[in-house]
C-alpha positions as CSV (number, residue, x, y, z in Angstrom):
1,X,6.4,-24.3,-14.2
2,X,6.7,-20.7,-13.5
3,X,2.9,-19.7,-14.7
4,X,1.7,-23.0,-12.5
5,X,3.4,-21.4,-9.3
6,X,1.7,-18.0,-10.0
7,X,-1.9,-20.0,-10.5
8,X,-1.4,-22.0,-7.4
9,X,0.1,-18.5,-5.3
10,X,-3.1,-16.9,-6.8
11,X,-5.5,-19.3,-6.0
12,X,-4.3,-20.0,-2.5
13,X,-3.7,-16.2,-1.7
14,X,-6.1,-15.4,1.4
15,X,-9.2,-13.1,-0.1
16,X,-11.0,-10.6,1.3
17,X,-13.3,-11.2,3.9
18,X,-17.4,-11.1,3.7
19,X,-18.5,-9.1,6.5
20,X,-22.3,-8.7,6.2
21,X,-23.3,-8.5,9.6
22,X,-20.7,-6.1,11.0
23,X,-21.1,-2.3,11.3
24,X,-19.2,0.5,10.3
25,X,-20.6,2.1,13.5
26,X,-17.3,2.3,15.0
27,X,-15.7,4.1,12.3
28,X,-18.5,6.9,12.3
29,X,-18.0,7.2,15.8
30,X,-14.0,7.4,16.2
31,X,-12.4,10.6,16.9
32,X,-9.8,11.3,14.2
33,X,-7.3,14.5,12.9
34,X,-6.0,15.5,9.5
35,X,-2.4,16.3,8.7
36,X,-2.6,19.8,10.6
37,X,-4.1,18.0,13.2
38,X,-7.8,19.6,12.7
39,X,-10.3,17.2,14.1
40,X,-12.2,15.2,11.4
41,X,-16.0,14.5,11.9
42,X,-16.2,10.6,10.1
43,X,-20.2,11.1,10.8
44,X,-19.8,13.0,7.7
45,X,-19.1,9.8,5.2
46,X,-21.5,8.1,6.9
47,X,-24.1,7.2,3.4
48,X,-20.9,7.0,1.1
49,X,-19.2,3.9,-0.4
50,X,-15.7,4.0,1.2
51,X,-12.7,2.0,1.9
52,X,-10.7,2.5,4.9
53,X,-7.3,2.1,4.7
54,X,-5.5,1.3,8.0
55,X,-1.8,2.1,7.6
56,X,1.6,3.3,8.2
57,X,4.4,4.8,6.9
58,X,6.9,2.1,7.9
59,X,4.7,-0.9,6.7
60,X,6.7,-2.5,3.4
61,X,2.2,-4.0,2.4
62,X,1.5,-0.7,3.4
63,X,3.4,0.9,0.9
64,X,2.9,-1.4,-1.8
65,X,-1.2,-1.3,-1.9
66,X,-0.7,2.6,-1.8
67,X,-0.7,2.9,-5.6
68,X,-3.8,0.5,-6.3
69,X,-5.4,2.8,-3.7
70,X,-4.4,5.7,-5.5
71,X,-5.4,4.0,-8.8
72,X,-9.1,3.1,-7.1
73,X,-9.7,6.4,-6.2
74,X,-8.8,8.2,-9.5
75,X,-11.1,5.1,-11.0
76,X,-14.1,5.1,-8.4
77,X,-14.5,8.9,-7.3
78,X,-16.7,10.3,-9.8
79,X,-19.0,7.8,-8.9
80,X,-19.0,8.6,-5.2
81,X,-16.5,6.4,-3.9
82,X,-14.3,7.7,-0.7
83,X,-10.8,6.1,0.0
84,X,-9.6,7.4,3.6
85,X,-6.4,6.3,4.6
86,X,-5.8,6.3,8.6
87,X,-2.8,6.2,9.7
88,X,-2.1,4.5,13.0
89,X,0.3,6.8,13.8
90,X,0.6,9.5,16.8
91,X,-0.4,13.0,16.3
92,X,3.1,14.1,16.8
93,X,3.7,12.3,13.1
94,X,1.6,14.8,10.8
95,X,4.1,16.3,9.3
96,X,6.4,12.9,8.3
97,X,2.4,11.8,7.3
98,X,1.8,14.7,5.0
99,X,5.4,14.6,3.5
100,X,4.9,10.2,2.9
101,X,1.8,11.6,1.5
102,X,3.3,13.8,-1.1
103,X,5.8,11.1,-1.7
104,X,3.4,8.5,-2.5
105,X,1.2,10.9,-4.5
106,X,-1.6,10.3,-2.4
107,X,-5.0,12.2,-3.1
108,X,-7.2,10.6,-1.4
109,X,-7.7,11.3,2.2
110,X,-5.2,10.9,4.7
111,X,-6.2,11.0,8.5
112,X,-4.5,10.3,11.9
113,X,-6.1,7.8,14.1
114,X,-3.1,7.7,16.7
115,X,-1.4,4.6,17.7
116,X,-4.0,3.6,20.5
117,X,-7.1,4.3,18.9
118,X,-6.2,3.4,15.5
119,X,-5.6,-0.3,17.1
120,X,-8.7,0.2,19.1
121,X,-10.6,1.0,15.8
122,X,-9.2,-1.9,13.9
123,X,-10.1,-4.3,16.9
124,X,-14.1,-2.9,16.7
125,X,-13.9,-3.2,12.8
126,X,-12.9,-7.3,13.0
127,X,-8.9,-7.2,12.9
128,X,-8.3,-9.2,16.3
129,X,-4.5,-9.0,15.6
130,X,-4.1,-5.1,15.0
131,X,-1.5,-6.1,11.9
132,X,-1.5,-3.7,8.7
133,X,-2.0,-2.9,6.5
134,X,-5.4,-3.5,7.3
135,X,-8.7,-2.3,4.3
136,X,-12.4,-2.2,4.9
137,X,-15.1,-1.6,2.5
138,X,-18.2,-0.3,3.8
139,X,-21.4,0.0,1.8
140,X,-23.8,3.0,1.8
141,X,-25.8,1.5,4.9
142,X,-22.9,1.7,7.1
143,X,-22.4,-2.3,6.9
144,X,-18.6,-3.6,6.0
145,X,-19.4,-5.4,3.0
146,X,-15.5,-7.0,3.2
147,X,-12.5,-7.0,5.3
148,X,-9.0,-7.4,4.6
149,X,-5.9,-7.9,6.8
150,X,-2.9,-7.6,4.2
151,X,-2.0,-6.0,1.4
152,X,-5.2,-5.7,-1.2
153,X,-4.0,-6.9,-4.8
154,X,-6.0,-4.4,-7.1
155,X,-7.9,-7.2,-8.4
156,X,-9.5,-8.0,-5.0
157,X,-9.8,-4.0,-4.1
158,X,-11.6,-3.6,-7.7
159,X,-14.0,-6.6,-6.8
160,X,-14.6,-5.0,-3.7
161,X,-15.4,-1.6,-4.5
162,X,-18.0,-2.8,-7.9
163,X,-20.1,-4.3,-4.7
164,X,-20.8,-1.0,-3.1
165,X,-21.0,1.3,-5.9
């Protein structure tokens, strides 16, 4: 009964997203900081497979998909894939960022979008409620090949990523 109840959760479990006519343009254009509050250029991964990562440090999905994420990036790097985790957290955060960060063992990159502009962002990129954790994945034209709003299981992140690389 047990296994039946994991098929049926499995099955029924909300997958990502196809998103072949939205733009990444958004993204490329947001103004962002790093953990020492240095402004980032996101121009600069435009061309590159990536998933964004919308999160924050007190969201329990959040903190569970940060492993996979972790996992992915060890996995996909090599073959060009970028993993950038924004935080939709305020400036004033950076340090409690870095130090989750360190926590979590996270080496992929970790950026500040701010509260406001991080919802902003995920508004532009198709997440009309603003909830987290929220991923994209954007292919190497700058088009969001799929969305999710909720945790990623690594099965459905993995899927994801094979279509851009």
């Amino acid at each position: 009964m047990r296994s039946l109840f994991l098929a049926l959760a499995i099955l029924l479990a909300p997958l990502p997203s196809v998103a072949s006519d939205l733009s990444a343009a958004p993204f490329f254009a947001a103004a962002v900081v790093d953990a020492d509050n240095k402004p980032v250029a996101l121009d600069a991964l435009r061309g590159k497979p990536l998933v964004i990562n919308f999160w924050a440090r007190w969201c329990g999905p959040c903190r569970k998909e940060i492993p996979d994420l972790v996992e992915m990036h060890a996995k996909y790097r090599a073959k060009g894939l970028v993993i950038v985790g924004l935080a939709v957290e305020d400036a004033d955060s950076r340090e409690a960022v870095r130090d989750f960060a360190k926590a979590y063992d996270v080496d992929y990159r970790i950026l500040l979008a701010g509260v406001g502009k991080g919802v902003e962002l995920m508004k532009a990129l198709g997440n009309d409620k603003a909830g987290l954790p929220f991923t994209v994945i954007v292919d190497r034209h700058g088009k969001v090949a799929a969305k999710k709003l909720g945790a990623m299981s690594k099965a459905e992140m993995e899927a994801a990523i094979k279509q851009i690389l």
